[in-house]
C-alpha positions in Angstrom: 36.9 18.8 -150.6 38.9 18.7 -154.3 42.5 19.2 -153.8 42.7 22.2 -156.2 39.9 23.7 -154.2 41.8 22.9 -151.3 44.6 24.3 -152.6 42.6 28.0 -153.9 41.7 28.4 -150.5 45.0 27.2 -148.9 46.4 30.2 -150.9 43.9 32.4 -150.2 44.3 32.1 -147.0 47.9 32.4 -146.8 47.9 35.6 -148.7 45.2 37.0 -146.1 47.4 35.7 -143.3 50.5 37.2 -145.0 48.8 40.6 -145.6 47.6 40.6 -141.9 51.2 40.3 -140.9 52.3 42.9 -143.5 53.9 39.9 -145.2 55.1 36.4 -145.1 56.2 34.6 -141.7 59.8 35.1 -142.1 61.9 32.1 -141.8 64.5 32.2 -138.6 68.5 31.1 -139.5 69.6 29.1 -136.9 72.7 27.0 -135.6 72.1 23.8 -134.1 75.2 23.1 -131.6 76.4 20.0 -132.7 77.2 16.9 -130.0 75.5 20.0 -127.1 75.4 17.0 -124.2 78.4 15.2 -123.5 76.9 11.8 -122.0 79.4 9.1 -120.2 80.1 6.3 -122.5 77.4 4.3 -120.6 74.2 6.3 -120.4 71.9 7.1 -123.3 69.0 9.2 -123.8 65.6 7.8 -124.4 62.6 9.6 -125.4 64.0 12.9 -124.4 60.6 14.7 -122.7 61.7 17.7 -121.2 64.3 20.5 -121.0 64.8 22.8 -119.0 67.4 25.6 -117.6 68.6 27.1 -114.7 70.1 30.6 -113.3 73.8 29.0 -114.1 72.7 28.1 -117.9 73.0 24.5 -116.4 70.4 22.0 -118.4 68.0 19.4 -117.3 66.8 16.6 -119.3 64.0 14.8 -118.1 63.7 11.7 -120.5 62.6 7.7 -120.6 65.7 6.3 -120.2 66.3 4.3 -117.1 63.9 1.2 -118.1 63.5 -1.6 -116.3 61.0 -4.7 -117.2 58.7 -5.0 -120.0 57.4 -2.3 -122.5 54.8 -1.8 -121.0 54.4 -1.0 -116.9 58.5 -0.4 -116.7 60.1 2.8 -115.0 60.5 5.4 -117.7 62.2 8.2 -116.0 65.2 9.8 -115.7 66.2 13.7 -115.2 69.5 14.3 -115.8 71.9 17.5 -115.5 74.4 19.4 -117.9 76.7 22.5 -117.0 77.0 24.6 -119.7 79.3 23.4 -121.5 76.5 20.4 -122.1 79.3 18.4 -120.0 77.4 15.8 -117.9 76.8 16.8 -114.2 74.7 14.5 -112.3 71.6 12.3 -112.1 68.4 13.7 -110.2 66.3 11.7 -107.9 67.7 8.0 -109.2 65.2 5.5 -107.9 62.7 8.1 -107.0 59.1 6.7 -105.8 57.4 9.1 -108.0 59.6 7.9 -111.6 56.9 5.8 -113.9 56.8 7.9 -117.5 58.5 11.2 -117.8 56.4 14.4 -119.7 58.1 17.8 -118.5 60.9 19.5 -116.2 61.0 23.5 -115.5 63.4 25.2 -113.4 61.9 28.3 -111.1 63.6 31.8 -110.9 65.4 30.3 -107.3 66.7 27.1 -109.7 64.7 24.3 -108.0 63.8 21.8 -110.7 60.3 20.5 -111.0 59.5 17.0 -112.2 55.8 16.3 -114.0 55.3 12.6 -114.1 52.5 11.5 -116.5 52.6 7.9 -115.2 52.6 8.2 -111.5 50.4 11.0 -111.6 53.0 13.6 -109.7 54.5 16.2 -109.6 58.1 16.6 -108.0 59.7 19.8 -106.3 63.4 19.1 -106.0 66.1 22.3 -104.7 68.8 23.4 -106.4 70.8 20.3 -104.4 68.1 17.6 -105.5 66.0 16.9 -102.7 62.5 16.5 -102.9 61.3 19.3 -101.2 57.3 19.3 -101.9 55.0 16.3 -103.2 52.1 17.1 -105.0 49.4 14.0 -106.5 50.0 10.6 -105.4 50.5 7.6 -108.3 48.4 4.5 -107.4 49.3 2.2 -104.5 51.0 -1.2 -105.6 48.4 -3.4 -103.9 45.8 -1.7 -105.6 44.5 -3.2 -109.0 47.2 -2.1 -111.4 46.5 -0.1 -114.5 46.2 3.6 -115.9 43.9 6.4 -115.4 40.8 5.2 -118.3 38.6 7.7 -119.9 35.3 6.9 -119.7 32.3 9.1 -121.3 30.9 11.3 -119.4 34.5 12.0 -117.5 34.9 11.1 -114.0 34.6 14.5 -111.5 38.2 16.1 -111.1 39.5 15.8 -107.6 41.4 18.8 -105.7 45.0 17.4 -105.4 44.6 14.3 -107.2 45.8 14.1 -111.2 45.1 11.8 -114.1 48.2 12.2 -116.4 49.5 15.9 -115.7 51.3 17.4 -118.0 53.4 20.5 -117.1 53.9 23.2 -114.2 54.8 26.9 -114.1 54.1 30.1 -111.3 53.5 33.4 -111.6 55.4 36.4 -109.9 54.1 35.9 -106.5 54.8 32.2 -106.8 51.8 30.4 -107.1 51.9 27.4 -108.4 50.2 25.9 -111.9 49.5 23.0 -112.8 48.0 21.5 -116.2 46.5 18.6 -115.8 46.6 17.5 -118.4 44.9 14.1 -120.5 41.8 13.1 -118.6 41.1 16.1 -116.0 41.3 18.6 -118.8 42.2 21.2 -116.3 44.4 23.6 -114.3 45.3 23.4 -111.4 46.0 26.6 -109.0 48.1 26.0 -105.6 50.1 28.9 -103.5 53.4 29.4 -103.0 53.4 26.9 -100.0 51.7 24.0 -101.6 48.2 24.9 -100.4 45.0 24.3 -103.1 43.4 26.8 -104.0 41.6 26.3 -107.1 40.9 25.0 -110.6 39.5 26.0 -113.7 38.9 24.8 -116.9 37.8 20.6 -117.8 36.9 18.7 -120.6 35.1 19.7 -124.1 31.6 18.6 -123.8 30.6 16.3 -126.6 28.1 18.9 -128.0 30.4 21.3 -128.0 33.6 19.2 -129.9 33.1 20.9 -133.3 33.3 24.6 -131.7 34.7 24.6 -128.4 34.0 27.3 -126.0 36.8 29.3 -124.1 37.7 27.7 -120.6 37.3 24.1 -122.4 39.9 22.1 -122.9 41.1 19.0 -124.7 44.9 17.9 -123.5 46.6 21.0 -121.9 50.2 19.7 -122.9 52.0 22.9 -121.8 51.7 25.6 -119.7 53.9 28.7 -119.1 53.6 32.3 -117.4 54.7 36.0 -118.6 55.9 38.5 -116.0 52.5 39.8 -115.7 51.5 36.4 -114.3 48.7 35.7 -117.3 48.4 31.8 -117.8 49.5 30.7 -121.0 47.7 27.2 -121.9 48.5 25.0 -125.0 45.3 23.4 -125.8 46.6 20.8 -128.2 43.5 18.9 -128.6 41.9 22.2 -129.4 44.7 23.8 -131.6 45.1 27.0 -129.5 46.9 28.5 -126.9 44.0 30.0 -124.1 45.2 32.8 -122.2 44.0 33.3 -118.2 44.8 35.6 -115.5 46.2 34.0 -112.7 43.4 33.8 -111.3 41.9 31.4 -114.1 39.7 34.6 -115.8 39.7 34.1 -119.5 41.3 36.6 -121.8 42.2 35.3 -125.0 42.6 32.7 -127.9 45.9 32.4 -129.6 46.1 30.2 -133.0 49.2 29.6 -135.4 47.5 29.4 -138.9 50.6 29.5 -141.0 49.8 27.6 -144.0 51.9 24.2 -144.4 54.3 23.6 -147.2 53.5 21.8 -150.0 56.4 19.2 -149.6 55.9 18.7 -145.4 56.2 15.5 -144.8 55.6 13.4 -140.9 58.7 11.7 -139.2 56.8 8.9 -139.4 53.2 7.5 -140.6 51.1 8.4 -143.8 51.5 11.4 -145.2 48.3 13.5 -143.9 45.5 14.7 -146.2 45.2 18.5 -146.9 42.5 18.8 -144.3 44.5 16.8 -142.4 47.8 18.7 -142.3 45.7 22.1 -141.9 44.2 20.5 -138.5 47.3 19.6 -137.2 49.7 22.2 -137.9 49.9 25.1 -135.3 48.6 22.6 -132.9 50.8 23.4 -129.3 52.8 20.6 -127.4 54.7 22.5 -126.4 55.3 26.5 -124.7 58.0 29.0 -123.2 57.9 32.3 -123.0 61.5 34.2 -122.6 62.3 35.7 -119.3 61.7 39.6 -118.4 62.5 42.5 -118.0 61.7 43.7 -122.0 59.9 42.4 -124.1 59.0 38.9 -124.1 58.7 36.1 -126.6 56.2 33.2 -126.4 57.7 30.0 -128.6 55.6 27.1 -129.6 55.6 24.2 -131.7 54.0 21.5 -133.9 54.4 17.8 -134.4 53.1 18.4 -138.0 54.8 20.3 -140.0 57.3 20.2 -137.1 58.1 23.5 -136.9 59.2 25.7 -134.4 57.2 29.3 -134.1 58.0 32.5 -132.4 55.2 35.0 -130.9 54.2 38.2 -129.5 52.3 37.5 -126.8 49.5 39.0 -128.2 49.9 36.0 -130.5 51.4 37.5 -133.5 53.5 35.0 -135.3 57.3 37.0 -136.1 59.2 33.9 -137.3 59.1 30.4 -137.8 61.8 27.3 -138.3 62.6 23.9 -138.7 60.7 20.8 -140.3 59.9 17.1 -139.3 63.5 15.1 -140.0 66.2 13.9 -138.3 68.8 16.0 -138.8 69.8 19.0 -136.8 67.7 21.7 -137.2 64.8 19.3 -138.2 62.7 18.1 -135.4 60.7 14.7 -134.0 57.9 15.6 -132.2 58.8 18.5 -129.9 58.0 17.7 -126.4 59.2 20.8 -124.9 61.1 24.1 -125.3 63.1 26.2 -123.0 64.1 29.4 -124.1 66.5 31.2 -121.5 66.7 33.8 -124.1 64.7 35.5 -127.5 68.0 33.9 -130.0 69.3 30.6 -127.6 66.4 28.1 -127.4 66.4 24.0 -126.1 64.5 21.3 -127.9 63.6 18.1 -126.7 62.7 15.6 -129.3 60.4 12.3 -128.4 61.3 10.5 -132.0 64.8 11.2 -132.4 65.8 10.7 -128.4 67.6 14.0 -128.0 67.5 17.8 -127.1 69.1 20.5 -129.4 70.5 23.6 -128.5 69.6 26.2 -130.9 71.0 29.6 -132.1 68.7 31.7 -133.4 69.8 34.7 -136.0 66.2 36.2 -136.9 68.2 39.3 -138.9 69.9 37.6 -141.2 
């Protein structure tokens, strides 16, 4: 396609978007709390994969720090805790069996903390006092033939309880437990509140089916959250959507973020992308929260390209949007996940720039 063709329908397109919303996608003010975490003068971040927060406004950071050995194959996990204040608490589960490459940490309504591990394949439930309480997945034994989970064409059959690079976990009211899992399986993964399986839904796009893919398909469920009705909220990166489920894995809806990029978006890093390029990307969920009830709730989301943060209905109207790809505050690298205690006072954690922001939102100014 010609770039001013491109470009014509870019436009046109943003000014049907716009005039579906009643207007443009109004750009959120925000503070970024400078220097938020207070770390000794001998511990550093790495790739900062995961925030979450608890009852007490006390913040978890789940990131690759800790490594030992090569590159590749080393322990790269960590979850660390912050009062506050962002003054530094504690480390979780040092040494754990399950550490091998961090990807996401939530917090439940009774403030135990819940570890996903991408590289061992697990998924951690620690209490409040950080003690593994429930183990679910097992990584592969030591004096098995080493290695990660391959894709191979057709995929290997999921397995109940087993995962191939999970991503993220979340429950619904009752306190069933969901699991996305994640790069290979293509799944979720339903469990009660004890631990017990229960079921699965989803799995991988079939190849005929790439170009258009059907509801219940997906490629890389990176996120997953719940509202207080206890609908399933799935970010189907791969797919550039959000699916919607019932909690009992029925399908409901499709949510996309089709805000048109700006002309001088730019990546943290690589070639600058193509217009057909950036349009593919941008919208694209890695990561999901959804504010906390009673009232109304908020579902957040963001992009790795244009690197903005958006803010939704949950009937997947987009209200507001902010930030860009940089590396200053307020500007993001590669979002990995979001907590958002409340609608205005939402967590960042950045993969590129090895750090989580604490952000202030003022929508009404």
């Amino acid at each position: 396609m010609k770039p001013t063709l491109f470009l014509a329908l870019a436009c046109l397109g943003a000014a049907e978007y716009a005039a579906d919303l009643g207007g443009p996608v109004p750009e959120i003010k925000v503070d970024s709390v400078p220097d938020f975490l207070k770390l000794p003068p001998d511990l550093h971040l790495g790739e900062a994969s995961g925030v979450a927060v608890n009852s007490k406004k006390h913040v978890f950071v789940f990131n690759r720090g800790n490594s030992t050995g090569p590159a590749y194959g080393a322990t790269a996990a960590q979850i660390l805790e912050f009062d506050q204040n962002g003054k530094y608490v504690r480390e979780i589960g040092h040494n754990l069996y399950a550490w091998s490459f961090a990807h996401t940490v939530r917090v439940d309504k009774d403030d135990n903390i819940w570890a996903v591990d991408k590289g061992s394949d697990m998924v951690i439930k620690f209490n409040p006092d950080g003690r593994v309480v429930m183990v679910f997945g097992r990584k592969k034994e030591a004096s098995d033939e080493g290695g990660p989970w391959t894709r191979v064409n057709p995929p290997r059959p999921a397995v109940d309880g087993q995962f191939r690079q999970p991503t993220d976990v979340t429950w619904d009211p009752e306190g069933n437990i969901f699991i996305s899992d994640g790069y290979i399986n293509s799944r979720v993964a339903k469990y009660d509140k004890n631990g017990d399986w229960i079921k699965q839904w989803g799995g991988p796009v079939p190849e005929a089916d790439r170009a258009n893919p059907k509801p219940n398909q997906l490629n890389t469920p990176h996120s997953i959250a719940a509202d207080a009705k206890g609908n399933i909220y799935v970010a189907d990166r791969g797919n550039r959507r959000i699916q919607v489920f019932d909690h009992d894995g029925n399908f409901l809806k499709i949510i996309t973020i089709d805000v048109p990029v700006p002309p001088d978006a730019h990546p943290w890093f690589g070639a600058q992308p193509t217009p057909q390029q950036a349009v593919a990307q941008s919208g694209a969920p890695w990561a999901i929260c959804i504010t906390p009830g009673p009232g109304t709730q908020y579902l957040y989301s963001s992009d790795a390209f244009p690197g903005r943060v958006y803010k939704l209905t949950l009937d997947g109207q987009v209200v507001g949007m902010l930030g860009k790809s940089g590396r200053q505050l307020k500007q993001f690298g590669w979002i990995h996940e979001i907590a958002c205690p409340s609608e205005n006072e939402i967590y960042t954690a950045e993969i590129l720039n090895w750090r989580v922001q604490k952000l202030l939102l003022h929508p009404g100014k």
